[in-house]
C-alpha positions in Angstrom: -9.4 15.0 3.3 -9.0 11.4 5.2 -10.3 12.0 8.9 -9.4 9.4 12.0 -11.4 10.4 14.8 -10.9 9.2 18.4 -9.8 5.3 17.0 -9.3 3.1 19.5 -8.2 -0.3 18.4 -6.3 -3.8 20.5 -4.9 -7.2 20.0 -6.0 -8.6 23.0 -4.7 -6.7 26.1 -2.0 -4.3 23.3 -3.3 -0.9 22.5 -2.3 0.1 19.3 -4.7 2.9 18.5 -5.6 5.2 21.6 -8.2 8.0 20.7 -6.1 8.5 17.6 -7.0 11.5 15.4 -5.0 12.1 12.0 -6.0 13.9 8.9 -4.6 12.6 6.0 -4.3 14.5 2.2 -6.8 13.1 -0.4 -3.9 13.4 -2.9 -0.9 12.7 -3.5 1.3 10.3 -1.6 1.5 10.5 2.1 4.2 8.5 4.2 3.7 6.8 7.4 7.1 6.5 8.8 8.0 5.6 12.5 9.4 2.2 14.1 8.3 -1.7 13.5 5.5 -2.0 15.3 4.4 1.0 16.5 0.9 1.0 14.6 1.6 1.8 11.4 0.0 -1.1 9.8 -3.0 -1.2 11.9 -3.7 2.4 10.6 -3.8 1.3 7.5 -5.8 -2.0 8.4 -8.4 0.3 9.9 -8.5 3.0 7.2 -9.1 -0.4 5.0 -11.9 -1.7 6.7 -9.6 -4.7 7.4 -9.5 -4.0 11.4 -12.3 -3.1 13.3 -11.9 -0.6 15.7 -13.4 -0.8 19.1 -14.2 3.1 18.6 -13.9 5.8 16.7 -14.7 7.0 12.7 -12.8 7.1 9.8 -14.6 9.6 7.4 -13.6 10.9 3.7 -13.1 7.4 2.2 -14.9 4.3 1.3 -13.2 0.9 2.6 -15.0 -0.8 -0.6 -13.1 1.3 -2.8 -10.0 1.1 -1.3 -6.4 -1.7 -2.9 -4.6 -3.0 0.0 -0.8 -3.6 -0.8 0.4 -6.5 2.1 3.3 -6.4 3.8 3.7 -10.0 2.3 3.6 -10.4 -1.2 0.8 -13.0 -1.5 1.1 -13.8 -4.6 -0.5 -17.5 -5.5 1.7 -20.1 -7.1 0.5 -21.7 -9.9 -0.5 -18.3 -11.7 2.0 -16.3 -13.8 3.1 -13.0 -13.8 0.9 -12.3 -16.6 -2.0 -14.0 -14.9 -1.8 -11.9 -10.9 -2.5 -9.1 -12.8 -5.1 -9.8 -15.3 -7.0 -11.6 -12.4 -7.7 -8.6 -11.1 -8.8 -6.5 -14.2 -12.3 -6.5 -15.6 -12.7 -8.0 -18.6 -12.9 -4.7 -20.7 -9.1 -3.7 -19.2 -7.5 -7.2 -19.7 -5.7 -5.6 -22.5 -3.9 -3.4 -20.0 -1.8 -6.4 -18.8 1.4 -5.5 -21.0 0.5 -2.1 -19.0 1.0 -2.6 -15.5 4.2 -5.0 -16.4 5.7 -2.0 -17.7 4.4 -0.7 -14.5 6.6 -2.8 -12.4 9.6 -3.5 -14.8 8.2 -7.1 -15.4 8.5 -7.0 -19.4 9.4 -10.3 -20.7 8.4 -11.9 -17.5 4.5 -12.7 -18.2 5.0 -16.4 -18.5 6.9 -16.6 -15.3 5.7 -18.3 -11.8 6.2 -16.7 -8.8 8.9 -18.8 -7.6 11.2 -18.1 -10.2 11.0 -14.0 -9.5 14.0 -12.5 -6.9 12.3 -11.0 -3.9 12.3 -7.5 -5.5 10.5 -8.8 -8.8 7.6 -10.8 -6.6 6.9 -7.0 -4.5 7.2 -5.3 -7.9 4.3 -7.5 -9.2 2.4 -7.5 -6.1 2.6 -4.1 -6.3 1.6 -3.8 -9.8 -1.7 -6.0 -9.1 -2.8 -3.6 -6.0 -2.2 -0.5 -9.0 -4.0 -1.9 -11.5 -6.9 -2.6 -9.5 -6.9 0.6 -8.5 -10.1 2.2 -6.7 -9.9 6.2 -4.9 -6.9 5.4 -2.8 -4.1 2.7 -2.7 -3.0 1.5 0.7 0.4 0.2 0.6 2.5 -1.4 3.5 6.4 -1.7 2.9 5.6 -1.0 -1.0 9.6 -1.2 -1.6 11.2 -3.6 0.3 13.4 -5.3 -1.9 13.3 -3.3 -4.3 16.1 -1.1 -4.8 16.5 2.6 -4.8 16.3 3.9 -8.4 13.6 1.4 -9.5 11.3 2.7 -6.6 12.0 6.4 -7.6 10.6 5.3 -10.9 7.7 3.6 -9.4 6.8 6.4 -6.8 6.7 8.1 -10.3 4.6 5.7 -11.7 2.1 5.7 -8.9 1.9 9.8 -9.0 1.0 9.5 -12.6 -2.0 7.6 -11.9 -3.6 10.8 -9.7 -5.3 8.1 -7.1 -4.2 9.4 -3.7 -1.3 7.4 -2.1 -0.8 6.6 1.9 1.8 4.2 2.6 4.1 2.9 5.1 8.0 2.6 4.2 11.3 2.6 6.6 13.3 3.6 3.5 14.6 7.4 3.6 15.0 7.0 -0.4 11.0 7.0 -0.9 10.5 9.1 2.0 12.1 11.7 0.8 10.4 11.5 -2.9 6.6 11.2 -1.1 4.6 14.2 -1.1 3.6 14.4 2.9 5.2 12.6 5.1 4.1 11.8 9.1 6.1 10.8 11.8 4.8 8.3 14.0 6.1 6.8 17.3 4.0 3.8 19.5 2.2 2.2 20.6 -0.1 3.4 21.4 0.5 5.4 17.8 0.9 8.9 18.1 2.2 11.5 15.6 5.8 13.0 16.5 
């Protein structure tokens, strides 16, 4: 189990966290879902270790062994398809490349640059790089935008299959309804509906 206790957490004179207590499953995947800006990517900042809170613990997981998933797809330029994901392999797993493009529905695509990849493909490889360098739980923010319906059913699937417990953020109804738990949030300051 993931325990929030009590976080409080601003940008500047904006609360976004207020004393806010959650438990969240260990397994799985686990939904955030609520409005634009009403903390849900905070949350997942804080459970990364990426925000600091002014107050409060985060207990159950270890920020150091954590794959944060960006809204944006960060992805750099002048390295191929091929290369974002075997940059983050060790050098025992850089076999798996051919892997985690199957992974994303990237075969045939390990030569490309980012910029010649649709919008769906780039999130599909960022994607891909945050699962293969896995760790005990996968923080994603907007996993699927772009991406359309059936190919994130089959990811969802894909990510299940690798038993590392899931929580991410998404808007779309399609992968809420295929996520295991799903938590309704409203803010800020967040709160759970």
């Amino acid at each position: 189990m993931i325990q929030v206790r009590n976080l409080t957490l601003r940008y500047g004179d904006k609360t976004v966290l207020d004393r806010f207590s959650i438990d969240l499953p260990d397994r799985g995947i686990t939904a955030l879902a609520g409005p634009s800006g009403c903390g849900k990517t905070t949350l997942l900042r804080a459970l990364a270790g990426l925000a600091a809170p002014e107050s409060g613990t985060v207990s159950g997981i270890d920020p150091k062994r954590t794959a944060f998933l960006f809204q944006e797809d960060r992805l750099l330029p002048w390295r191929t398809v091929g290369q974002h994901i075997a940059d983050v392999l060790p050098k025992g797993r850089r076999g798996e490349v051919s892997r985690w493009l199957a992974f994303a529905e990237l075969e045939g695509e390990e030569g490309a640059y980012p910029a010649a990849l649709s919008g769906g493909m780039a999130r599909r490889l960022a994607l891909a790089r945050c699962a293969a360098l896995g760790g005990d739980l996968l923080l994603l923010d907007e996993p699927f935008a772009g991406v359309d319906e059936e190919r994130a059913g089959r990811m969802l699937e894909r990510l299940r299959a690798l038993d590392t417990p899931v929580v991410l953020a998404s808007h779309q109804g399609a992968v809420l309804e295929r996520c295991d738990a799903v938590l309704w949030l409203d803010g800020p300051p967040l709160r759970v509906l």
